[in-house]
N, C-alpha and C positions, 0 to 999 in steps of 0.2 A: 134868614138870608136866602136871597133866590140865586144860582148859579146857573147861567148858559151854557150848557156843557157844547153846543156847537153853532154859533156863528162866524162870519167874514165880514173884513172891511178889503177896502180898496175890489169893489166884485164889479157888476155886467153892465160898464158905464154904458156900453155899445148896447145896451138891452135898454136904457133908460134907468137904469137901479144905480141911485147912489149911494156909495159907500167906503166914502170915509168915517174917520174913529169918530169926527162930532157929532155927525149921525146916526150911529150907531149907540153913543150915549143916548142921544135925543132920544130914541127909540126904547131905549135900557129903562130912562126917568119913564117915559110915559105906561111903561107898562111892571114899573116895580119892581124891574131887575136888578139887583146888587152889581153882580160881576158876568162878564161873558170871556169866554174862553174861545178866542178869533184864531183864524188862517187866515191868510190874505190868497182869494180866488185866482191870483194873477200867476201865482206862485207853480199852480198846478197846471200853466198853460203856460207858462213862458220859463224865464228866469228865478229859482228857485229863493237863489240867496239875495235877489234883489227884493222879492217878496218878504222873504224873513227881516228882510233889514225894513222894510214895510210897517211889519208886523212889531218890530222891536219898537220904529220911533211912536204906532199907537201905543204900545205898553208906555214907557215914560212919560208921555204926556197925559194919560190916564191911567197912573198906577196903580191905585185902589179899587181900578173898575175896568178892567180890560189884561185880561192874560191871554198870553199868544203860546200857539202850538207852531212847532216847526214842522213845514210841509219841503220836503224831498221828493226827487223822481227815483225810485229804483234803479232803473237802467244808469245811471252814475255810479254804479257801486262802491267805491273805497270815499269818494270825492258825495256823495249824499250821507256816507256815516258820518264823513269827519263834520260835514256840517250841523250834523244832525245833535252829534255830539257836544258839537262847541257849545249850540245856541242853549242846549239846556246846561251845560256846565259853565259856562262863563256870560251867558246873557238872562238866566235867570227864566228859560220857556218852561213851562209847565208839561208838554206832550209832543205828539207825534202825529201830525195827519198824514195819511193815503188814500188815494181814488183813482180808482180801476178804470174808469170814466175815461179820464186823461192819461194815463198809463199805458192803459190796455196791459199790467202788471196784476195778476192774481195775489190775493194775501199769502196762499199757503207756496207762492212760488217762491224757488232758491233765491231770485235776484231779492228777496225781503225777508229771508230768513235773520240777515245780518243788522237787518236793524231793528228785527222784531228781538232779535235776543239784545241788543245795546237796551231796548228797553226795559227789558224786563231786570237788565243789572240795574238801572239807572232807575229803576219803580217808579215808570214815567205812564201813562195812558198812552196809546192807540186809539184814535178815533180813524173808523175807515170809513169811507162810504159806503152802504149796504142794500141793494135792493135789488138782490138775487135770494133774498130768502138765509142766508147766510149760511150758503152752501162753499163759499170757499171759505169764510170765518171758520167754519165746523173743522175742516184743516189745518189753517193754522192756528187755532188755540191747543188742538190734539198735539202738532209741532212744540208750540211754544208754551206749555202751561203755565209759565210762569208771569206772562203776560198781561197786563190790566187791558184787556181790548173792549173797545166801545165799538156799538156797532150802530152809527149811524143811520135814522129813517125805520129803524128796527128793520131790516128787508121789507120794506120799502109795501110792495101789493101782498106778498106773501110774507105778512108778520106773522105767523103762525108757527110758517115754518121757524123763522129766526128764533119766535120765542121757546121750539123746542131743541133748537141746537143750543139755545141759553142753559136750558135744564141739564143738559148734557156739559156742560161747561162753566163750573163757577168763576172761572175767572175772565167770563162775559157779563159785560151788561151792555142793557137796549138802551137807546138815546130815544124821543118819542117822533121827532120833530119829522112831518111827511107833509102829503099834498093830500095822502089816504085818509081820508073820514068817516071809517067804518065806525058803531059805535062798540064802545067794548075792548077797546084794544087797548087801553091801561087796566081795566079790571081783571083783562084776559092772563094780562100780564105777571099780575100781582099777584094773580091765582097759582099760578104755574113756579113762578121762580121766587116771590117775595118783591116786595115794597124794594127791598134792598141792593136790588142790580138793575132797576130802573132809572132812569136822567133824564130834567128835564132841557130839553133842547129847542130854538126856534128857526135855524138857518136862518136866519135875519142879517140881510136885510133883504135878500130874495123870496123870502115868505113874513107875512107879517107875522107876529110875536103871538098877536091876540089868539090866531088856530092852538098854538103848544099849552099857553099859558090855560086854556079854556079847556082843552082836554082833560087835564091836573086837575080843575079846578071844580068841574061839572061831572065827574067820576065819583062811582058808587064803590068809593073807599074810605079810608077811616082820617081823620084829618091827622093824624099820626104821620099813615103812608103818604099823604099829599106833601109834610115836609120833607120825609126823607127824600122823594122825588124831586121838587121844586130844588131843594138844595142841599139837603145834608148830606147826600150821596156819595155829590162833586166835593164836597168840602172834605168828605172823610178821602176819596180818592188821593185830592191834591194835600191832603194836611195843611189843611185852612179850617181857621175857628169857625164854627158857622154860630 
């Protein structure tokens, strides 16, 4: 089984990128993806729980193949937990996305301390966006230990850095999915922290699939490690059969 551990539907129509759920299948079939684990991009720029409700009507119409993470603004404080909370306890989301991007909210900041711990009671993932190196991850995982935080892009130019705050922090893992085509940076990876806190990711549908999927794929690893990346990772995360 292959699992997405991070793209979007409903993303940058204003950019010319479509994405809706059928498309995003489309994309899923043609590159041999099982399951992808979405936010809706809208979410993180506009209207939160219009987004999540976005997100929910792709999950039932492809249930078997599209899990949705609930994305909140911090700055809502009591009114981003309770949603944050419903969507996984009574609609069935899988996680919790954040980006700093849209925020301008730091991970290890107070206004996210409160839903970094809802998750860690609820043993849900954090996926944040990451391409400072994962210099405020390194915070709040030290806050939140109990946390399953993914750290999206692995810090982005500076994956080096991320992947030594990973070492520092078992209960990180690197997502792979960038724009960065260094080579080396899943072997790097796999060296430092194991096969096993690695995920493979493609932000799709704003980058195509085939960069994530080829990284995995073209790496001087054991094909062992290539499953757990590709998917068993995500599966073992979410407690999903893989």
């Amino acid at each position: 089984m292959i699992i997405d551990a991070h793209a979007h539907i409903s993303c940058w129509e204003e950019l010319g990128i479509s994405g809706d759920a059928d498309y995003v299948v489309e994309l899923m079939d043609l590159h041999g993806i099982d399951k992808a684990c979405v936010s809706d991009s809208r979410s993180l720029r506009y209207d939160f729980v219009q987004g999540n409700d976005g997100i929910l009507r792709a999950v039932r119409r492809y249930p078997d193949r599209i899990l949705g993470y609930v994305t909140v603004n911090p700055w809502h404080g009591e009114e981003a937990l309770k949603e944050f909370r419903r969507r996984i306890l009574e609609d069935g989301m899988v996680g919790l996305k954040l980006h700093v991007s849209h925020t301008r909210v730091n991970y290890h900041s107070p206004l996210c301390d409160p839903l970094l711990e809802e998750a860690s009671d609820l043993e849900v993932p954090v996926l944040i966006h990451c391409y400072d190196g994962g210099a405020s991850a390194d915070k709040a995982a030290s806050k939140h230990p109990r946390v399953k935080l993914i750290l999206g892009h692995m810090g982005g130019p500076d994956w080096f850095d991320a992947i030594m705050v990973a070492k520092r922090h078992p209960n990180i893992y690197l997502e792979i999915c960038s724009s960065v085509m260094e080579r080396g940076i899943i072997e790097t990876a796999v060296r430092h922290i194991g096969a096993e806190r690695v995920l493979f990711g493609t932000d799709m549908p704003l980058l195509d699939p085939v960069v994530s999927v080829y990284k995995v794929r073209d790496a001087e690893i054991t094909e062992r490690e290539k499953r757990l990346i590709l998917g068993e990772n995500m599966a073992r995360i979410l407690n999903l059969e893989a």
